[in-house]
Residue frames as qw, qx, qy, qz and C-alpha x, y, z in Angstrom:
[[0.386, -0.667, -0.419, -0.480, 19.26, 22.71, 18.07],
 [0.004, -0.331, 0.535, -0.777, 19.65, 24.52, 21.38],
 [0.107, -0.326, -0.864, 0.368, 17.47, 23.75, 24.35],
 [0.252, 0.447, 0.084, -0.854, 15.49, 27.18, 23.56],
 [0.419, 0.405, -0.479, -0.657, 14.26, 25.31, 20.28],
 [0.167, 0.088, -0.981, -0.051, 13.83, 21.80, 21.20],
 [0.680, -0.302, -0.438, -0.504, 10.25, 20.11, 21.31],
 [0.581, -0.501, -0.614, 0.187, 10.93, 18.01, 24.41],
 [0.170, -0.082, -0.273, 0.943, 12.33, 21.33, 26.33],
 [0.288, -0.263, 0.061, -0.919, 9.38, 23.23, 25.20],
 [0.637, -0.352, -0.451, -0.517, 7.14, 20.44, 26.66],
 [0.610, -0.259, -0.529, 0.530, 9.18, 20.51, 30.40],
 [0.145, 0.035, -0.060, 0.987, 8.22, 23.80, 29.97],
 [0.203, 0.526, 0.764, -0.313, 4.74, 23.29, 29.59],
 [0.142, 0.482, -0.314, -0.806, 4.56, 25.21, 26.10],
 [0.547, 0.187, -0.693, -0.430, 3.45, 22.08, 24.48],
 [0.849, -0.218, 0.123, -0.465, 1.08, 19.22, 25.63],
 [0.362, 0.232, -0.894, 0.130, 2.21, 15.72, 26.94],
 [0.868, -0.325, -0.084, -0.367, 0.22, 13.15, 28.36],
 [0.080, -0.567, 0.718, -0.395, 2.94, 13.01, 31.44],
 [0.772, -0.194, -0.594, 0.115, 3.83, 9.08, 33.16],
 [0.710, -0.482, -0.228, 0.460, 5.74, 10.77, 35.69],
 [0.242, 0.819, -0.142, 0.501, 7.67, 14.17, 36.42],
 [0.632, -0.607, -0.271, 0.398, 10.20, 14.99, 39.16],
 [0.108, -0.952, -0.084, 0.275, 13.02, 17.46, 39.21],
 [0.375, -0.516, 0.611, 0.469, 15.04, 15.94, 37.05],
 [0.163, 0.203, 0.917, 0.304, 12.79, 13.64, 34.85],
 [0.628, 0.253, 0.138, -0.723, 9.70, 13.72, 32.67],
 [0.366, 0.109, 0.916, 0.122, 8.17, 10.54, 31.62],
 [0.507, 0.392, -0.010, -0.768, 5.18, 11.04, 28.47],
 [0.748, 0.404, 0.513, -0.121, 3.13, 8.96, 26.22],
 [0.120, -0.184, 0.626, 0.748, 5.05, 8.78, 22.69],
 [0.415, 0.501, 0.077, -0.756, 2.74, 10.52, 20.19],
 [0.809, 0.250, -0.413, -0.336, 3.29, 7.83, 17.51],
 [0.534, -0.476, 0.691, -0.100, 3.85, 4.44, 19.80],
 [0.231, 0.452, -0.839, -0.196, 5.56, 1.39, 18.45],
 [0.250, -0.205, -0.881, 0.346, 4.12, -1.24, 21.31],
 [0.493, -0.702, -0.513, 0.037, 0.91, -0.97, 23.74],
 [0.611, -0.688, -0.123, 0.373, 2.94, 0.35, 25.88],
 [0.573, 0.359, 0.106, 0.729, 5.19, 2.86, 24.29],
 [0.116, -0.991, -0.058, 0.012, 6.05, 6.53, 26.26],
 [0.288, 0.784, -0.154, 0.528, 9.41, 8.60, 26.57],
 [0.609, -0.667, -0.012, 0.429, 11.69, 9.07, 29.90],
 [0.460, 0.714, 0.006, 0.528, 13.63, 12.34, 29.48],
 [0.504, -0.145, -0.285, 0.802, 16.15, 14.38, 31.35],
 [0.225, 0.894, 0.386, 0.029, 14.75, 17.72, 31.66],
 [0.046, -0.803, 0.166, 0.571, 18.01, 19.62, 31.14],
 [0.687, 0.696, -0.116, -0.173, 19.09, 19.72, 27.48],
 [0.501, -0.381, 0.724, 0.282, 21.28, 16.74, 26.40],
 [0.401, 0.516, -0.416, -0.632, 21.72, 16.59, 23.01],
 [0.637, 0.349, -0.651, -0.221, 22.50, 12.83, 22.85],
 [0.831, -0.484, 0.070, 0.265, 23.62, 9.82, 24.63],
 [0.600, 0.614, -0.125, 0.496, 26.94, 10.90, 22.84],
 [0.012, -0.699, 0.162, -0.696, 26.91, 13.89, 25.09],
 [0.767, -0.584, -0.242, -0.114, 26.94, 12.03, 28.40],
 [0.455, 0.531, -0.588, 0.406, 29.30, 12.40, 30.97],
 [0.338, -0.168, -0.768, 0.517, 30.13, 11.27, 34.76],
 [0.004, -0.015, -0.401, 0.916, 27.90, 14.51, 35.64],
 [0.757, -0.039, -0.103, -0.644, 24.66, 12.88, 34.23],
 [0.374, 0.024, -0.924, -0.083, 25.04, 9.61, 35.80],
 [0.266, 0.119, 0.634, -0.716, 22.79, 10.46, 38.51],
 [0.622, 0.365, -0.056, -0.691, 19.80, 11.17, 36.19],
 [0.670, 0.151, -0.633, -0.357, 20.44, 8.32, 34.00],
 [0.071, 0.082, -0.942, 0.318, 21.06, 6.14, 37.05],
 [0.330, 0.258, 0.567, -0.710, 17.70, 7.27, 37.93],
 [0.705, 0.239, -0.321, -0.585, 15.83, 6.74, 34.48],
 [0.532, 0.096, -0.806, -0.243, 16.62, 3.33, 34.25],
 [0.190, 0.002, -0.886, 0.423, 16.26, 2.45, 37.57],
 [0.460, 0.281, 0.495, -0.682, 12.47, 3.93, 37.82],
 [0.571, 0.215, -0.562, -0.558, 11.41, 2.55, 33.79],
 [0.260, -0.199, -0.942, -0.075, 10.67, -1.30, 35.22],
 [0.038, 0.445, 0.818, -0.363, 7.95, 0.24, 37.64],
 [0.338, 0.461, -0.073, -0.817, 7.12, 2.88, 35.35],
 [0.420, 0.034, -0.775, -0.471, 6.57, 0.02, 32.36],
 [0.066, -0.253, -0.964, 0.056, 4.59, -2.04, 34.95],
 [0.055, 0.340, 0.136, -0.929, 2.62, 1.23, 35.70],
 [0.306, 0.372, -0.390, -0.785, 1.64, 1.49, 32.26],
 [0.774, -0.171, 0.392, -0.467, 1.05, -2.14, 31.79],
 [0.273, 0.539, -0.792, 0.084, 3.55, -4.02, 31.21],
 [0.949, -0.262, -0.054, -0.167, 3.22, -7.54, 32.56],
 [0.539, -0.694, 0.475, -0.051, 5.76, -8.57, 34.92],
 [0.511, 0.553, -0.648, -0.117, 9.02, -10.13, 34.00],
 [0.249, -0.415, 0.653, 0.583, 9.96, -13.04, 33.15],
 [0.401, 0.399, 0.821, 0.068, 6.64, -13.65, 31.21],
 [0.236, 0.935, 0.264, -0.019, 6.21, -9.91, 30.46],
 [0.615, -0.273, 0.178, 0.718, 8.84, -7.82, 30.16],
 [0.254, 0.940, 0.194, -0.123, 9.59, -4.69, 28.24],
 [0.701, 0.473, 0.002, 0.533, 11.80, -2.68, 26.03],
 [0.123, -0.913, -0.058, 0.385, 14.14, -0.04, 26.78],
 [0.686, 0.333, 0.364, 0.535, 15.96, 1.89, 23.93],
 [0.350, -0.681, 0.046, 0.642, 18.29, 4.64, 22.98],
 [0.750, 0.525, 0.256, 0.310, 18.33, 6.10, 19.82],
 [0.339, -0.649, 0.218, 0.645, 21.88, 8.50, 19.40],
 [0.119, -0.461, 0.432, 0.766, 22.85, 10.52, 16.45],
 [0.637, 0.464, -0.164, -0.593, 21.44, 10.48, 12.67],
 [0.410, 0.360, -0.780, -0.307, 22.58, 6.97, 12.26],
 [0.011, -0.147, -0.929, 0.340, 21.09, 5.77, 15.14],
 [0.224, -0.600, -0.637, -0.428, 17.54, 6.92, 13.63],
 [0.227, -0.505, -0.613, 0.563, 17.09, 9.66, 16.52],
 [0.133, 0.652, 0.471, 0.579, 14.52, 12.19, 15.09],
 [0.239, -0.924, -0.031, -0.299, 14.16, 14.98, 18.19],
 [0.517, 0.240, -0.377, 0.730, 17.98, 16.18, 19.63],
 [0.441, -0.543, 0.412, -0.584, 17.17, 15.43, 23.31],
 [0.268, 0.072, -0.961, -0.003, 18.13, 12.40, 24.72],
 [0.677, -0.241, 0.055, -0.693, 15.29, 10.55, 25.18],
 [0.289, -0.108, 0.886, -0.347, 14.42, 6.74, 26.55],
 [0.669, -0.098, -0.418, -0.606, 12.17, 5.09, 24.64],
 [0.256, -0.217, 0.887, -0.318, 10.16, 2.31, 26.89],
 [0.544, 0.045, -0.518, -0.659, 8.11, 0.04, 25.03],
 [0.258, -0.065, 0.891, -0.368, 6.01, -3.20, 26.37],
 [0.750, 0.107, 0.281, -0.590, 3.00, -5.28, 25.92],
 [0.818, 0.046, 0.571, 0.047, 1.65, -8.18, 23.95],
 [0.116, -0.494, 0.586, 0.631, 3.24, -8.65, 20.90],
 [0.653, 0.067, 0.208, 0.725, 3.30, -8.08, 18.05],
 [0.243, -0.643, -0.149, 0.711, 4.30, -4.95, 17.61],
 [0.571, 0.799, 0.114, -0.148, 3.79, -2.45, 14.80],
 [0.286, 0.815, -0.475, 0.169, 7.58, -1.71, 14.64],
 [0.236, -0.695, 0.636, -0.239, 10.66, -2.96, 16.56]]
């Protein structure tokens, strides 16, 4: 799937709704549409990376920068502070790793457990 065809592209594009955590010029942060947890939204690159697979030295910036903003984005959301709260973060890569939309995404999950899934 090209980047011209992909659901999270067309919704950095603003073709498609998202109930946005955050957005800069690199990132978009959104509310997963079927969450897992309380707390459950999406941290995405906004150019078109198929995978983590597809990473290389020239997206560490960006990822450096997802992870590092997801703990104050989960508290944000509401998360409860760690070490009594705490939250997920997950990657799902390729058809064995259960990843259903080819764009790497960030899942960030949190709250009180239990959870429907995970």
């Amino acid at each position: 799937m090209s980047g011209e065809n992909c659901i999270f592209c067309k919704i950095v594009a603003g073709q498609l709704p998202a109930k946005k955590v955050y957005e800069d010029d690199d990132i978009l942060a959104f509310h997963d549409i079927n969450p897992w947890a309380p707390v459950h939204f999406l941290m995405i690159p906004k150019a078109h990376i198929p995978s983590m697979a597809q990473l290389d030295e020239s997206h560490q910036a960006v990822m450096g920068k997802i992870m590092t903003l997801a703990p104050s984005l989960a508290l944000e959301q509401g998360c409860r502070p760690y070490p009594e709260g705490g939250f997920r973060v997950m990657v799902n890569t390729g058809e064995d790793g259960r990843q259903e939309v080819p764009h790497l995404h960030v899942h960030v999950m949190g709250g009180p457990r239990p959870w429907a899934k995970g």
